[in-house]
KELO-628880 format. One record per residue: residue number from 1; residue in three letters; x, y, z of N, C-alpha, C in turn. Coordinates in steps of 0.2 Angstrom, whole numbers, plus 5000, padded with zeros to 4 digits. Layout:
! residues N
<NUM, "ALA", <X, Y, Z>, <X, Y, Z>, <X, Y, Z>>
...
END
This chain:
! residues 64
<1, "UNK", <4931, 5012, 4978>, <4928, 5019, 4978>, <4921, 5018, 4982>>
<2, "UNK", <4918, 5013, 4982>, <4910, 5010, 4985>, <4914, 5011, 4993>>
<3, "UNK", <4919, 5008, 4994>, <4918, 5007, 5002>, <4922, 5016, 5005>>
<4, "UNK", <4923, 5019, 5000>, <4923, 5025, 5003>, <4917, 5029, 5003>>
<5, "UNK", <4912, 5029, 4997>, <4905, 5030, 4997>, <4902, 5029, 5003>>
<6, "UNK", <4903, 5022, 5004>, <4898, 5021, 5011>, <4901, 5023, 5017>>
<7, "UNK", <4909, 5023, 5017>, <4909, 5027, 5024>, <4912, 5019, 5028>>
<8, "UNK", <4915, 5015, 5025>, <4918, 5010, 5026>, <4925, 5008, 5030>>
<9, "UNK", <4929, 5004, 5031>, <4936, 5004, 5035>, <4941, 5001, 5028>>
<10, "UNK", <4944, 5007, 5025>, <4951, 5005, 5021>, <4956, 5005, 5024>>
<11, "UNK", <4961, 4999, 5022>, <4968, 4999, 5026>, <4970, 4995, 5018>>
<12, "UNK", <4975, 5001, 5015>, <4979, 5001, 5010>, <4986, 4997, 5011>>
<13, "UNK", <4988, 4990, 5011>, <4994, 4988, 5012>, <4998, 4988, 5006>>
<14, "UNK", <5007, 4990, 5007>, <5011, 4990, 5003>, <5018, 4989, 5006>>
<15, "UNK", <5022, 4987, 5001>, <5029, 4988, 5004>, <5033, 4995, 5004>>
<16, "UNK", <5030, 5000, 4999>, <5033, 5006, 4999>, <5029, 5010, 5001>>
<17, "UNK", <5028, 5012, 5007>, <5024, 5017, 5010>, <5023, 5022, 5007>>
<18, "UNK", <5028, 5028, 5002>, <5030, 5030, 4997>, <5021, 5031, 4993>>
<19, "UNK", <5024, 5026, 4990>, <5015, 5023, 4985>, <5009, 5023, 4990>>
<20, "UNK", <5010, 5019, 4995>, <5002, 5021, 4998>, <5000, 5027, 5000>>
<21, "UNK", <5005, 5033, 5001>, <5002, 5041, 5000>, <5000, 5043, 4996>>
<22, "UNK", <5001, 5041, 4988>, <5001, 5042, 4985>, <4994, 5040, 4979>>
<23, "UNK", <4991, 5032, 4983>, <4985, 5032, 4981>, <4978, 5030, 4984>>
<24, "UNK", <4982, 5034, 4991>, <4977, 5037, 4996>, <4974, 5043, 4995>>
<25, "UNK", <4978, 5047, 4992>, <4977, 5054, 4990>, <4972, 5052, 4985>>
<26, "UNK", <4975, 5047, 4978>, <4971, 5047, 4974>, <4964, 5045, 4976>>
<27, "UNK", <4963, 5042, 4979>, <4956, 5037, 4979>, <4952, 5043, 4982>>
<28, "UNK", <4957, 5046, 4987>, <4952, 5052, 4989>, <4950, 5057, 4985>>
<29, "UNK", <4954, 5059, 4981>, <4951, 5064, 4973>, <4946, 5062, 4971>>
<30, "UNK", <4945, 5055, 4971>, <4940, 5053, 4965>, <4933, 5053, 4969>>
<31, "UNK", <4933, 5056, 4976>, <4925, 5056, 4978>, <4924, 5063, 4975>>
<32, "UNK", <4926, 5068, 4970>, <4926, 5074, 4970>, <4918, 5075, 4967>>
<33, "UNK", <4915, 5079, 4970>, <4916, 5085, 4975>, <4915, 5083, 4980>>
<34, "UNK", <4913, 5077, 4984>, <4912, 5076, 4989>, <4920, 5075, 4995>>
<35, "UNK", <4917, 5076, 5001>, <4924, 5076, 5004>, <4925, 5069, 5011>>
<36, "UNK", <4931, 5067, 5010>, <4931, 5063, 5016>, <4933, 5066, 5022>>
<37, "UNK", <4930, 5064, 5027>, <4930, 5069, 5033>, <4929, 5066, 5038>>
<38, "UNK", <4934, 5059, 5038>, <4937, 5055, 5044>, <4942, 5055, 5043>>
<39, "UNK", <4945, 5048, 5046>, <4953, 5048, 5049>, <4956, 5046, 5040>>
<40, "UNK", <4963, 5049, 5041>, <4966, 5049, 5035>, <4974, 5048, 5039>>
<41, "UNK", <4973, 5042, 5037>, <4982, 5041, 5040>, <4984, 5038, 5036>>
<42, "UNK", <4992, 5041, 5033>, <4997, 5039, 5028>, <5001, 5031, 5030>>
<43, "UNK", <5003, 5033, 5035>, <5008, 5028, 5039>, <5008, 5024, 5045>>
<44, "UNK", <5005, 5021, 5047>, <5002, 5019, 5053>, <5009, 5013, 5054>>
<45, "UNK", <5012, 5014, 5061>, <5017, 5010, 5064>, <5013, 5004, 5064>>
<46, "UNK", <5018, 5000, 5066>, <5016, 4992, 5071>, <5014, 4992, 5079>>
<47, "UNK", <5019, 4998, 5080>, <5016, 4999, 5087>, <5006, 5001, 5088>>
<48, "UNK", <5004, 5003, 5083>, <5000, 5008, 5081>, <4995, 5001, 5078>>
<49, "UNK", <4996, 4996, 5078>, <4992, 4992, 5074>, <4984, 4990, 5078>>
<50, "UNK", <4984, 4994, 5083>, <4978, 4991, 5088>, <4972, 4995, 5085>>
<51, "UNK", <4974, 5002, 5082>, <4970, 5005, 5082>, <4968, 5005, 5073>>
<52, "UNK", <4967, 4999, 5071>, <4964, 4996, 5067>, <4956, 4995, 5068>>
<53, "UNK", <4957, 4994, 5075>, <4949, 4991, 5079>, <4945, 4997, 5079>>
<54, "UNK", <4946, 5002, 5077>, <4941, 5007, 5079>, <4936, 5007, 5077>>
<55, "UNK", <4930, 5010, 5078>, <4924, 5011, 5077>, <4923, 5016, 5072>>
<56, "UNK", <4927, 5018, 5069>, <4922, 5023, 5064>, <4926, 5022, 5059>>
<57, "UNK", <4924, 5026, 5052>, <4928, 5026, 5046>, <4933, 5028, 5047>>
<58, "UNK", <4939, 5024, 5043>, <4947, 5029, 5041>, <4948, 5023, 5036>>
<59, "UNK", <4952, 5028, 5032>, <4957, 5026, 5028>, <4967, 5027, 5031>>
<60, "UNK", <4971, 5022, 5030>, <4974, 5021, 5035>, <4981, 5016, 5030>>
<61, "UNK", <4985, 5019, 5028>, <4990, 5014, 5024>, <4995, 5011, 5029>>
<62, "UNK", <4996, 5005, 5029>, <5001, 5000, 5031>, <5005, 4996, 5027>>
<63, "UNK", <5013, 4997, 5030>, <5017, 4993, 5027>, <5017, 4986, 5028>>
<64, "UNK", <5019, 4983, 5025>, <5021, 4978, 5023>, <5027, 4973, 5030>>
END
């Protein structure tokens, strides 16, 4: 919760992607009433793993 507070880089790893939708949503209900207003990506491929590097906040779930 702190590192969505400050606006930090979450990358949620799991084996069942399933679950990490699921506790992305959640983490994101608990800034209530505040809102997160970056990147919010469920599923990111391996192809897609580069854009880890980015400069700005996201939350971002990756499998396993």
């Amino acid at each position: 919760i702190t590192a969505l507070l400050l606006e930090r880089k979450v990358i949620l790893i799991k084996k069942n992607f399933g679950d990490i939708a699921l506790i992305m949503e959640s983490l994101v209900s608990l800034l209530n009433p505040l809102q997160w207003n970056f990147v919010f990506i469920t599923y990111l491929t391996g192809k897609l793993l580069d854009c880890l590097e980015a400069p700005f906040p996201y939350i971002i779930g990756v499998s396993k």
